[in-house]
C-alpha positions in Angstrom: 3.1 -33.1 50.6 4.2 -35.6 48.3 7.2 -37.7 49.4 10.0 -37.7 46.2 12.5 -40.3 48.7 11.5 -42.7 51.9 14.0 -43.9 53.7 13.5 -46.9 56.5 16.3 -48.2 58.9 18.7 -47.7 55.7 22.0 -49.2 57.0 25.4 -50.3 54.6 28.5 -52.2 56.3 31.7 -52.9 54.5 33.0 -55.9 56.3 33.3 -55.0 60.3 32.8 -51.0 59.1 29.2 -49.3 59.1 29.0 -46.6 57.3 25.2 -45.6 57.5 23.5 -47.4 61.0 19.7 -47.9 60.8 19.2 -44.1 59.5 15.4 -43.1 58.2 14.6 -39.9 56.9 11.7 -38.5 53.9 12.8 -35.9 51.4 9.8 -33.6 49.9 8.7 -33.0 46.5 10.4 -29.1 45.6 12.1 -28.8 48.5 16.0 -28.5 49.1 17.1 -31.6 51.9 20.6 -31.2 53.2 22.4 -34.2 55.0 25.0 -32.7 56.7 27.8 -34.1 58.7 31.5 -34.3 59.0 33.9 -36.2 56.6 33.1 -39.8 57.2 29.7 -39.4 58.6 28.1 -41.6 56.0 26.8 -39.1 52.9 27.9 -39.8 50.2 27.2 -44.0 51.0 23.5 -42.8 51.4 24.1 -40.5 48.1 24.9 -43.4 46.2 22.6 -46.1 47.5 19.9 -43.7 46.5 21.2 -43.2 43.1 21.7 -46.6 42.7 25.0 -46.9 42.5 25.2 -48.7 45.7 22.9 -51.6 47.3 22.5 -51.2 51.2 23.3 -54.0 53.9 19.7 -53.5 55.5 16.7 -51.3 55.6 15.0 -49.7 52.6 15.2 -46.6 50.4 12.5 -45.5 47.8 13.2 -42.6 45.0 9.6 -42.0 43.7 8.3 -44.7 44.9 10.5 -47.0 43.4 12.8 -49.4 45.3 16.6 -48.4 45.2 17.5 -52.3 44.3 14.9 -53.9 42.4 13.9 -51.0 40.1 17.0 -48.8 39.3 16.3 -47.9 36.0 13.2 -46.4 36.5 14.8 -44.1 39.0 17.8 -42.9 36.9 16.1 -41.8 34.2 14.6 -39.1 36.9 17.3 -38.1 38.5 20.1 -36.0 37.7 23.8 -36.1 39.9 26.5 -34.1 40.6 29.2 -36.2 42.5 32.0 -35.0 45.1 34.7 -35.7 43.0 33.1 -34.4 39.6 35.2 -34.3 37.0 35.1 -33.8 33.0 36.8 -32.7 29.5 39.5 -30.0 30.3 39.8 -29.2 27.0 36.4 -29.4 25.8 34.7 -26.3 25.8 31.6 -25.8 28.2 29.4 -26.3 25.4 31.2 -29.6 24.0 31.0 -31.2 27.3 27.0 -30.4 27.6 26.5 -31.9 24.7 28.6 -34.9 25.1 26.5 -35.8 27.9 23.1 -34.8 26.2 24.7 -37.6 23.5 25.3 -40.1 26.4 21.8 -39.7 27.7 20.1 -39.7 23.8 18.0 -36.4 24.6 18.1 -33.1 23.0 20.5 -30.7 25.5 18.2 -27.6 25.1 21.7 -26.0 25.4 20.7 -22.5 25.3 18.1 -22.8 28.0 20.1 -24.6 30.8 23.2 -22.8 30.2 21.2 -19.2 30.6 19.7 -20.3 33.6 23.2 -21.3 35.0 24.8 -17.9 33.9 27.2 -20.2 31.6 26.1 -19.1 27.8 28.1 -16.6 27.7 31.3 -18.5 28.3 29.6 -21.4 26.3 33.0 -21.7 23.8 35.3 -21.2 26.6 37.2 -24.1 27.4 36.5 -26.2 30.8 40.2 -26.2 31.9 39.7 -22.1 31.6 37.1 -21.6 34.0 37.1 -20.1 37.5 36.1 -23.0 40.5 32.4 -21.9 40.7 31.9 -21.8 37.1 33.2 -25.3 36.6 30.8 -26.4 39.6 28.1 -24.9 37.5 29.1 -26.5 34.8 28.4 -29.7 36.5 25.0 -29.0 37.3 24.6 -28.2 33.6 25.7 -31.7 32.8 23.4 -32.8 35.4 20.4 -31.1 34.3 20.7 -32.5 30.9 18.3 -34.7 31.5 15.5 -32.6 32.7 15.4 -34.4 36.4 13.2 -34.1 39.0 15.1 -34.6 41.5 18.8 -33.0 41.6 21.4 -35.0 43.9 24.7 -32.1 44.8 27.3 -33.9 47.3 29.5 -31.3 48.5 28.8 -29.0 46.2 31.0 -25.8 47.3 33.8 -28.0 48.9 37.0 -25.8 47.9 35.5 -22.7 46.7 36.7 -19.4 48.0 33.3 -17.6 50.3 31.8 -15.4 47.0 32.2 -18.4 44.5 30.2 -20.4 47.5 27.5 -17.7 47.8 27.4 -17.6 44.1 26.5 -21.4 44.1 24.1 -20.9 46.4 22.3 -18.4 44.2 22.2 -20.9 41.7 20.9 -23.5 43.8 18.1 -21.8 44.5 17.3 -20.7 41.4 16.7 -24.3 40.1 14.5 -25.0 43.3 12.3 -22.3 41.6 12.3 -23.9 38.4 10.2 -27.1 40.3 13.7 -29.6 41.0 13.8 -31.3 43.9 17.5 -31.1 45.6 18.9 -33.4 47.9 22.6 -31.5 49.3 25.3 -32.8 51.5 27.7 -30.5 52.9 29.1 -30.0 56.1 29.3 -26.1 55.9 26.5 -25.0 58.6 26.1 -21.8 57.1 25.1 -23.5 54.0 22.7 -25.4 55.7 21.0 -21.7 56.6 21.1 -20.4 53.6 19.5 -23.2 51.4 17.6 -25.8 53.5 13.9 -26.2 53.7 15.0 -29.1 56.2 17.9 -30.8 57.1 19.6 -34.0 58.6 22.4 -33.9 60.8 24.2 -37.4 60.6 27.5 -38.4 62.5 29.3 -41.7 62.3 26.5 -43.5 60.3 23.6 -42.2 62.4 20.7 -39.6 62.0 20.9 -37.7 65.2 18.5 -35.1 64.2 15.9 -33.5 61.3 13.8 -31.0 61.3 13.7 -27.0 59.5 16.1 -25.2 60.1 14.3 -22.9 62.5 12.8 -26.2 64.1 16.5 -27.5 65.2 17.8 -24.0 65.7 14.3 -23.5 68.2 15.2 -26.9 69.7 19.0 -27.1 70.3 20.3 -23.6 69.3 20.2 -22.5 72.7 19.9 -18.5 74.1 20.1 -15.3 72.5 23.0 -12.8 73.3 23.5 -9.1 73.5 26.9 -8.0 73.6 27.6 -4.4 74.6 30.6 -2.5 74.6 30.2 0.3 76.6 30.8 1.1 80.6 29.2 -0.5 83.7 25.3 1.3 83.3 25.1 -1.5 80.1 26.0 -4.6 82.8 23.3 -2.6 85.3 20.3 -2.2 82.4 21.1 -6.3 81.3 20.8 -7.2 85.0 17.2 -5.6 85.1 16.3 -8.2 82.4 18.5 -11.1 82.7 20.5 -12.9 86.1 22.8 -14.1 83.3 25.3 -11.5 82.5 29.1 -11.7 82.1 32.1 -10.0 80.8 33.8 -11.8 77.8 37.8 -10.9 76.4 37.3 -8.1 74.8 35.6 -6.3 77.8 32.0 -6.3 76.8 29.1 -6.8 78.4 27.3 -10.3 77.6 23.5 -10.9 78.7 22.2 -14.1 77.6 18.6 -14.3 77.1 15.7 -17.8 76.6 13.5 -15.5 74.4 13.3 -12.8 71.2 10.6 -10.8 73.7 12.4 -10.4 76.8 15.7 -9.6 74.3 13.1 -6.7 72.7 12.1 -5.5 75.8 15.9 -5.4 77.1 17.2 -3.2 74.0 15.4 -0.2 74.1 16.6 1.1 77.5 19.8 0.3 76.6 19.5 2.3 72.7 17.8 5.0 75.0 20.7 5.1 77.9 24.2 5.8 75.2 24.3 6.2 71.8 28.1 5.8 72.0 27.2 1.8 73.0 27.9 -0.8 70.6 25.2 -3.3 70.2 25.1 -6.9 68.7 22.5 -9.7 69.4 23.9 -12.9 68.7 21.2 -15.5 67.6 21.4 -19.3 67.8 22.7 -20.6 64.7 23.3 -24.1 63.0 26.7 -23.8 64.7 25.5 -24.0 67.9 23.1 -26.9 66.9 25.8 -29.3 65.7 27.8 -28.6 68.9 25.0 -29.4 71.1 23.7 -32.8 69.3 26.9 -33.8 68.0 29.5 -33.0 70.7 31.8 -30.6 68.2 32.1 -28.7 65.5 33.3 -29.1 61.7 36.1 -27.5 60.4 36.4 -25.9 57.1 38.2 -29.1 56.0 34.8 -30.8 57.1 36.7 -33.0 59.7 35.1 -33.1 63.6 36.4 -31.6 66.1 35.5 -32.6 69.3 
C-alpha cells in the first residue's frame, strides 16, 4: 500500500517544553488516520509540521515523499486543511466564501460539485453567520477541498457540536474517503475514532504509545467481554457454568466477564432459553477501554485527561 506521510522520530521543543517526543508513525494512501489524544498531547504541533506550517526540533516527516522542510511547496499544493480554530466571512454567503478561496488558490471552485457532495448547495446564498455548527464545519471542508487535495488534514473536526451534528460530520467524512481523499483526523472523542478510522494513533504528552486498526488495539488492550443480566439468581448460576468471573454490579444485575466472542456464544443461549423475562446486554471492549488501559485515564468531553 502506498505510503501518502512517513514519519521518523518526529520530535518539536519550544524552549524546555516538548510538545511531540521522538513519535514515528505512516499514514496510507485512501485511508482515514486519526491521532487521538487529550488537549495537549501534541496534535495539532504534528498537524502543522506536516502541513508545513511548522519545522520540527528533530526527526523527519515526509507528505508524498517530499520532505516537510526543504520542499514545502510541493506539498501544499496537495493538500487541503481544515484547522481547530477555523474561521471565515460571517457575512459572506457560503457561496462567496468558496469562491474567495478558489480566488486565493487561482483554480476554478467547481462550486456546484463540492458543495453537492457536502449537502451545502442548497443553502449556497445563505449567509455563513446563518448556519447551524455542523453546516459551518462543512463549510470548511468545502473551503478546503477547493483545491482538489489528496490528502485532507481535519484537526478536531466535531469539537463543540451537539451528538447528531457530530454523526452528521461523520457521514460526510466518509463520504469524501469514497471520493479517493486521503484524511488525516485528530480528535479526542473515542467514539469517533470507531466510527471513522481505518487506523489510529493514540498519543499522550508528546509520545505515540500505540497504532494499530481499530479492532487491532481494541483485540490487544480492550480487555473482556461482558454480559449483564437482570434477572434472579438461576442467571448468576447459568454464567457460573461458563465463566469463574461473575459479580453483581449497582443496579443488581448479574455481570460475567468473558476472554472470548465463543465462550460468550456458547454462554447466551441457555440463558435466552432459561427466561424470557431476562434482560440481556453484552458489553464489548471499546476504544474507551483502550485509552484507559495504555494511557492511564480517560478523556473528557472537554478533551482534558483524567487520570
Amino acid at each position: 500500500m502506498k505510503k501518502v506521510i512517513e514519519v521518523e522520530k518526529l520530535t518539536k521543543r519550544y524552549g524546555n517544553v516538548t510538545a511531540v517526543n521522538g513519535i514515528s508513525f505512516d499514514v496510507f494512501h485512501g485511508e482515514i488516520f486519526s491521532l487521538v489524544g487529550p488537549n495537549g498531547a501534541g496534535k495539532t504541533t504534528t498537524v502543522e509540521i506536516l502541513e508545513c506550517l511548522r519545522k520540527p526540533t528533530s526527526g523527519t516527516a515526509k507528505v508524498f515523499g517530499f520532505d516537510v522542510v526543504r520542499e514545502e511547496r510541493k506539498i501544499k499544493r496537495r493538500i487541503g486543511v481544515m484547522p481547530q480554530e477555523f474561521n471565515t466571512f460571517d457575512r459572506l454567503t457560503v457561496r462567496e466564501n468558496v469562491e474567495l478561496v478558489a480566488k486565493i488558490y487561482g483554480v476554478k471552485a467547481g462550486l456546484k460539485q463540492t458543495l453537492e457532495s457536502l449537502g451545502l448547495w442548497g443553502l449556497r446564498d445563505k449567509k455563513y453567520e446563518a448556519l447551524s455548527g455542523g453546516m459551518k464545519r462543512r463549510v470548511g471542508i468545502a473551503m478546503a477541498l477547493v483545491s482538489k487535495p489528496e490528502l485532507l488534514f481535519l484537526d478536531e473536526p466535531t469539537t463543540g457540536l451537539d451528538p447528531q451534528a457530530r454523526r452528521e460530520l461523520w457521514e460526510t467524512i466518509k463520504s469524501l474517503k469514497k471520493m479517493g481523499v486521503t484524511i488525516f483526523l485528530t480528535t479526542h472523542y473515542m467514539e469517533e475514532v470507531e466510527a471513522l478510522s481505518d487506523r489510529a494513533s493514540i498519543i499522550v504528552k508528546g509520545r505515540l504509545l500505540s497504532t494499530g486498526t481499530v479492532d487491532e488495539l481494541v483485540s490487544k488492550y480492550g480487555g473482556e467481554m461482558k454480559i449483564v443480566v437482570k434477572g434472579d439468581k438461576r442467571a448468576r448460576e447459568i454464567l457460573k457454568k461458563f465463566t469463574k468471573n461473575v459479580s453483581v454490579d449497582e443496579s443488581g444485575s448479574f455481570v460475567g466477564t468473558f476472554q472470548s466472542r465463543e465462550v460468550v456464544a456458547r454462554a447466551l443461549l441457555p440463558l435466552y432459553r432459561s427466561s424470557k423475562k431476562y434482560k440481556i446486554n453484552v458489553v464489548e471492549p471499546s476504544m474507551e477501554d483502550v485509552f484507559l488501559r495504555v494511557a492511564g485515564g480517560k478523556i473528557d468531553e472537554r478533551g482534558e485527561l483524567i487520570s
